[in-house]
N, C-alpha and C positions, 0 to 999 in steps of 0.2 A: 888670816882667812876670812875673820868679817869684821864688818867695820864697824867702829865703837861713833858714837854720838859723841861731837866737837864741843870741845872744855875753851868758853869765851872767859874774858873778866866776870862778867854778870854773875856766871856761877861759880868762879871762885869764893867769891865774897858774900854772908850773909848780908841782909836787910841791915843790921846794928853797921855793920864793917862800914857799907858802902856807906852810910852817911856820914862815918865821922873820915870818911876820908875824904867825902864832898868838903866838910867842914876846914878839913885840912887845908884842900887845894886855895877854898874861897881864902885861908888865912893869909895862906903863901901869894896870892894876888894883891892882897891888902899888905903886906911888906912891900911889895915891889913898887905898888902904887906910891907910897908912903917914902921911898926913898926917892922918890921921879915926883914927887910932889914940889911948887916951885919952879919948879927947870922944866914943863911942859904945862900944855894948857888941859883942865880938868875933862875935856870932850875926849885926850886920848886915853887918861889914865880909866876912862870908862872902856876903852878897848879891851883894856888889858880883862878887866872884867868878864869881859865877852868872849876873849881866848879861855878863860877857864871854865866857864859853862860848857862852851864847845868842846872841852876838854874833858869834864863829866860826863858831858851825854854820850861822847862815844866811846866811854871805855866804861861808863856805871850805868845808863839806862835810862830811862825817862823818867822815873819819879825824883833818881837821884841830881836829873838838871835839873829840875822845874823848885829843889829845896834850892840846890846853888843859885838860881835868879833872885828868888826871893831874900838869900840871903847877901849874895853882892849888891844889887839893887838897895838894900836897906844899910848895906858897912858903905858904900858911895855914896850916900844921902848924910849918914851920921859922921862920917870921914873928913869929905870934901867938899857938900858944896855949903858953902857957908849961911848962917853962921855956924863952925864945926863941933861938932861932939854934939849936935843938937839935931833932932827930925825936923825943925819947925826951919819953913823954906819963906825965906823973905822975898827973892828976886824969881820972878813967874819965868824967865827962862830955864831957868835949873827945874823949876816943874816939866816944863815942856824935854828937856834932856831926861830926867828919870823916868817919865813917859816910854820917850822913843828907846832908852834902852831896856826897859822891862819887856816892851813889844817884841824889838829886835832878838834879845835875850829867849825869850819864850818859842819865840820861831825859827831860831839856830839850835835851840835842844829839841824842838820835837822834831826839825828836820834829820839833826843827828842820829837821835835815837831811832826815827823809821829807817834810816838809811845802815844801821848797825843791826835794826831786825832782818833788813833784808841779807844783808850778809849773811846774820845766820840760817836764816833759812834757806839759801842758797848751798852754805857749808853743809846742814843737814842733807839737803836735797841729792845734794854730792858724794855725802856720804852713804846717803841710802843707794843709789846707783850703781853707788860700787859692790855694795852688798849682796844687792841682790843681781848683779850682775856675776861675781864669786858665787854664789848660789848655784845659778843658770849654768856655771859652767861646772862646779858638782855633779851636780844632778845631771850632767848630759851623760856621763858615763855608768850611769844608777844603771844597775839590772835586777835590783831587787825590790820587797815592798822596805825590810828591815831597814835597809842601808839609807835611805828616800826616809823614812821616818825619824832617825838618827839626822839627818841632814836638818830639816826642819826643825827639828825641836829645839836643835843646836843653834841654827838661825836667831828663831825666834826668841829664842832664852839671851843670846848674847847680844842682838842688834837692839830687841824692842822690850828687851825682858819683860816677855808674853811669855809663860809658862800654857805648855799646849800637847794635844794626844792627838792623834792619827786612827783613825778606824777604820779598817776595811769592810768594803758591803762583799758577803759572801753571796754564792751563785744562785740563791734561794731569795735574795733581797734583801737580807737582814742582813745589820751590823757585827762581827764579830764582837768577841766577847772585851769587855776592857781589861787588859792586863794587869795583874796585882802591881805591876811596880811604874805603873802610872804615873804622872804626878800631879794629877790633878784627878779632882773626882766628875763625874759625868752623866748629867741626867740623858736614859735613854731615850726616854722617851721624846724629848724635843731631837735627839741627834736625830731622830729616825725620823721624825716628820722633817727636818733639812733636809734627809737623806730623798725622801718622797718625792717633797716638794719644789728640792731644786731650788732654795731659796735661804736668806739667811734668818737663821731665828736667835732672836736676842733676847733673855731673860736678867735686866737690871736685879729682880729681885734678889738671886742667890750672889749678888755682892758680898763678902768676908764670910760666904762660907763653906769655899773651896769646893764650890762645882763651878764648873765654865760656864761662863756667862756669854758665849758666842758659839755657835754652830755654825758654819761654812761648807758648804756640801761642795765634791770633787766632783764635776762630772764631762765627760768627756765629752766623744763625737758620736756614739749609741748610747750610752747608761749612765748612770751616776756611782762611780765608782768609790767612794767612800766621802768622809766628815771628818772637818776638823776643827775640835775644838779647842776655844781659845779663855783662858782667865783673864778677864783685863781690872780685874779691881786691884793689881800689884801694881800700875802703871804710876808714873811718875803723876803729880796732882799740878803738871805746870797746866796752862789750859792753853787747850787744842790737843794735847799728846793724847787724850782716846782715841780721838776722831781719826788722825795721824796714823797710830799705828793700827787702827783697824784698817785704812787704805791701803795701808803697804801688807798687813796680814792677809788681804783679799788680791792681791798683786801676786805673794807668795803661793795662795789658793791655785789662778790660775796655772802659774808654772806647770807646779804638782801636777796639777791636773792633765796637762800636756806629756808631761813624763809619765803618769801612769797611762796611759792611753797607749806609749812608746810599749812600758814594760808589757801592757796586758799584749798587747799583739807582740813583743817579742817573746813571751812565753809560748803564745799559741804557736808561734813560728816555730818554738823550738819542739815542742808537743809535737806539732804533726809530722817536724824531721825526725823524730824519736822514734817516733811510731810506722812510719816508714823505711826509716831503716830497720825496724824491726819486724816488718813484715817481710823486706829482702830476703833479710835473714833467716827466717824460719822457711819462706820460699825458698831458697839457696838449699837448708838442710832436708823439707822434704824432698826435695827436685834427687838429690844427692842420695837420699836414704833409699828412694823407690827406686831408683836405678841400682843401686847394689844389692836391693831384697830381691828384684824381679828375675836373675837368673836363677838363683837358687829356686826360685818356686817354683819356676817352671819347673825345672829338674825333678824337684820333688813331686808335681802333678804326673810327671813322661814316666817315675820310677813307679811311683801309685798302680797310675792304667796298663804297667809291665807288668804286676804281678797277676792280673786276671789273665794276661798270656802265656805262663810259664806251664810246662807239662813236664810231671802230671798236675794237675789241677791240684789248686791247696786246699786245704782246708777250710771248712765253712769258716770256722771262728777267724783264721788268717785274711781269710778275700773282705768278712768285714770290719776289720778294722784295717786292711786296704783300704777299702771304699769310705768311710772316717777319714782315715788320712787322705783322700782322696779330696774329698768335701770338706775338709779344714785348710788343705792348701789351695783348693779354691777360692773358699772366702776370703783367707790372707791376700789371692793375689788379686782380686777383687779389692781391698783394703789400699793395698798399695798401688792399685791403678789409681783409685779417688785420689791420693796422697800427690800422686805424680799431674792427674792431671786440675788440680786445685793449684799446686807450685806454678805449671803451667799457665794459667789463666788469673792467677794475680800478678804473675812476671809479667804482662802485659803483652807476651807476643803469640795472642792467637788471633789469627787470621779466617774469617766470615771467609768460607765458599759460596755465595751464595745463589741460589738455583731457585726457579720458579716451580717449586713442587706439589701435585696435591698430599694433603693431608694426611688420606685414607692409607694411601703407599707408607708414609712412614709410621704412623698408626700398626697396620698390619705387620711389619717389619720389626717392629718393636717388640709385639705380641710372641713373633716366633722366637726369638730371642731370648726372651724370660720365659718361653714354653714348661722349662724344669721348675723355675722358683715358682710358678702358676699353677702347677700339675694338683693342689690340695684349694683351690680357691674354682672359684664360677665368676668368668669376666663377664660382667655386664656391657655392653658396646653399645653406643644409642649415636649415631653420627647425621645430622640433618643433611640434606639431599641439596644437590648443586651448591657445593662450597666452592669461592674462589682456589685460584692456586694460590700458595704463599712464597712469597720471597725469603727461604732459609738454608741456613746449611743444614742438610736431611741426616749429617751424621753425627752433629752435635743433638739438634733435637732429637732424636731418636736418644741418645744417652740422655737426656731429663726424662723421657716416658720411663728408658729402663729404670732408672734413678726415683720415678713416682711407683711404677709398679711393683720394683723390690720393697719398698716403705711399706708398699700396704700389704703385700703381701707379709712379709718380718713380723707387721703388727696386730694381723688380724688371727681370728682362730681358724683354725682348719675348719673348712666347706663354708666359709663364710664367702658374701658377694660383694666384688670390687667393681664397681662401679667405674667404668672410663664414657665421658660423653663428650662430644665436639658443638659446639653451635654457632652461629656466628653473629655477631654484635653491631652496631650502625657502623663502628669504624676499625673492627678487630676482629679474628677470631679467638675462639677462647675453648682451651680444652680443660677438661676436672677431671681429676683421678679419687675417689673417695672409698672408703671401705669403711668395715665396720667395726673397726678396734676401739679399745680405752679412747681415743683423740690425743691431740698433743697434750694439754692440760697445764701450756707455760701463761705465764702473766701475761707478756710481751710478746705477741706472734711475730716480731720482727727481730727476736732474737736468733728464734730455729734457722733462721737463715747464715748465724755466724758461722765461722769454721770450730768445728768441737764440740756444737751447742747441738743438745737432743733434749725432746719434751720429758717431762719429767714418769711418763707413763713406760711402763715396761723396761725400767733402767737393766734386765739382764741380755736385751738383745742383742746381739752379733751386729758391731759398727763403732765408727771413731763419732759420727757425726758431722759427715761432709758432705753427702748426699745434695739436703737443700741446697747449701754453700754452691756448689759446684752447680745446680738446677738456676739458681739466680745469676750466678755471672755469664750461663750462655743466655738465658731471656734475657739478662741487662742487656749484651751486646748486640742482640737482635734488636735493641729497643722498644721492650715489650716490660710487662708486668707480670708479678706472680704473687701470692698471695696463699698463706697457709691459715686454716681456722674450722675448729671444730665444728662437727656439724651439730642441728637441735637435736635430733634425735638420736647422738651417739655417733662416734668414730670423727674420725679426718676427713679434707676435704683440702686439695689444694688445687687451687686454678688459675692456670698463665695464659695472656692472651698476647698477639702475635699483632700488630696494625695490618692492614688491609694495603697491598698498594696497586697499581696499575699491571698485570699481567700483557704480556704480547700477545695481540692477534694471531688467533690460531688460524690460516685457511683450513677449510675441507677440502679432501682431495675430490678430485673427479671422476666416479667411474668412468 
């Protein structure tokens, strides 16, 4: 699964090994030379010489040729060139031969030896590729943070043996907490300024004392999604592996960082298919429920208003708890009208009639409407003079007035004043419905507008809390605004304004 760092000679063998093995090969050259001595002229038996250095350097390394020259160069002087068993050189050609091959000698092992570095680092290079190429292809099927942190660590522990923690930045900015079973320790404080700063921060200091010496911040294509840090004081002490593996731990950084980007938008993806099926769903069951309550209630309103017709007349205490039961399955079917028509309007299929209407017409329309839930209240009506018409469907808007006027009327005290006023604005009109109750008194005024969500004022009132909900999805679709918020001197106050657009030319007719 990942790929281990390539085992040459070099590291097989210690420092002691490799030289007495130099010493070896130089010996086994001086045999060979020594039996060819005689029967060949002294320029080849320096070849041979030459094969064995070349022979060092690329399988022991460059310090281990540069002992083997110096030591064949000196057994081919004391060996060969006469007078033998002796360094002292009588005839200046054999000077000028030990010359040329100490040079030659010196420049076939460092050539060696670069040429066997490049090998390995070629091997290495290869092997990291593959690495993290196995990586890349890990992590393309990651769906989680767990799985993407196990991947990594695993990585890094096995390829670079970099011992390393993964942090996530929670939605608040900060770094999550670091897990007890960690394996390395973690100063916050620097994680968080990487986290910040989007940059990497290196602290040599806490070398051998197992906090990470490397912060690497993750960040994406909007935010910086987490840090990861790294211990590099475990690192092999060849030189260049720091620098090394922090390239490839910053190579690995990026990845991550790619796949967390995948994951976070594959969560949100899957978030908001959640939540939309889940709104189907509870649309589906209220859609479902208001249509199987809605016979019965009627029933139960047509059995009600039959017993004020039965003769002889009943009894006082019977007609009112008739008239109770009358008034309780109104408001149930009330209930379940909102139910039905909230299903309706987040199923997505209502359809804008829209008609160029004045105002004052669905205003007044409204008013007669709510006539009964108004009968204990003083409507206040303040409507300023030549309003355009507006482009709306008049039977929707007229259910958000009924929908503001039952609210204030539910919330206010008896003979208190509800206030309805129209005016109109540079590019809207704008009507307000306010009274004089408690107010909403939520944190959030743009909660009151969820489905089920009611201020926290008057919690024993008659309602689920769909009112607003149902009030905003026909302003949303008119393309207007609305807006709920206490007022300063007491009560509620909610006001939706409608755009302005181009009405038709009306002629006048002609007497």
């Amino acid at each position: 699964m990942i790929a281990s760092r390539s085992t040459t000679p070099l590291h097989r063998y210690s420092r002691p090994k490799r030289f007495g093995l130099t010493l070896l090969v130089c010996f086994g050259a001086t045999v060979i030379a020594q039996t060819l001595y005689g029967r060949v002229d002294s320029a080849n038996l320096a070849m041979i010489y030459l094969l064995a250095v070349l022979l060092v350097a690329a399988n022991l390394g460059r310090d281990a040729a540069i002992i083997a020259v110096l030591v064949c160069v000196g057994i081919f002087d004391f060996m060969f060139v006469p007078p033998r068993f002796s360094f002292v050189i009588k005839d200046f050609q054999y000077l000028i031969t030990l010359a040329v091959m100490l040079v030659t000698a010196l420049v076939i092992a460092q050539l060696a030896a670069s040429l066997r570095q490049q090998v390995r680092d070629a091997e290495q290079r290869e092997a990291n590729t593959q690495a993290l190429y196995d990586l890349t292809r890990e992590l393309a099927g990651t769906l989680t943070w767990d799985v993407l942190r196990g991947h990594v660590t695993a990585f890094l522990e096995g390829q670079l043996r970099i011992r390393s923690q993964m942090l996530r930045a929670e939605a608040s900015g900060e770094l999550e907490e670091t897990p007890q079973s960690a394996p390395i320790m973690i100063d916050r404080h620097l994680a968080q300024v990487a986290l910040k700063s989007r940059a990497i921060v290196r602290n040599d200091k806490d070398h051998g004392t197992g906090y990470a010496t490397v912060y690497l911040p993750l960040w994406g294509e909007s935010a910086t999604l987490g840090v990861l840090a790294l211990r590099l004081d475990e690192q092999p002490r060849e030189e260049g592996a720091p620098d090394e593996a922090l390239t490839i731990a910053q190579t690995v950084a990026s990845i991550v960082s790619v796949v967390l980007d995948r994951v976070r938008f594959a969560e949100a993806a899957q978030t908001a298919a959640i939540e939309t099926q889940t709104e189907r769903l509870r649309s589906s069951i209220l859609s479902a429920l208001s249509h199987d309550v809605r016979t019965p209630l009627t029933a139960m309103v047509g059995l009600a208003d039959s017993l004020f017709l039965v003769k002889p007349t009943l009894p006082a205490n019977a007609l009112d708890t008739a008239l109770a039961l009358r008034e309780q399955a109104d408001r149930l079917a009330g209930l379940v009208s909102n139910l039905l028509e909230m299903a309706r309007l987040n199923a997505g299929t209502v359809h804008l009639r829209l008609e160029w209407q004045p105002v004052e017409e669905v205003i007044g329309s409204s008013l007669k409407l709510m006539g009964a839930a108004l009968a204990r209240h003083t409507v206040k009506l303040s409507i300023e003079p030549d309003l355009p018409l507006l482009n709306i469907d008049a039977v929707l808007i007229e259910r958000v007035l009924c929908n503001l006027l039952d609210n204030a009327a539910k919330y206010s005290p008896d003979g208190s004043v509800i206030d309805l006023s129209v005016r109109r604005l540079e590019h809207a009109v704008e009507v307000t419905v306010a009274d004089r109750g408690p107010g909403f008194q939520a944190e959030n005024s743009a909660d009151l507008f969820r489905m089920f969500v009611r201020g926290s004022s008057k919690p024993t009132a008659f309602g689920a809390g769909l009112g607003l909900s149902i009030c905003k999805s026909i302003i949303d679709a008119h393309g207007g605004t609305i807006v709920a918020e206490d007022c300063d001197d007491g009560g509620a106050r909610v006001r939706f304004a409608i755009a302005l657009g181009t009405p038709p030319t009306i002629e006048e007719e002609i007497a």
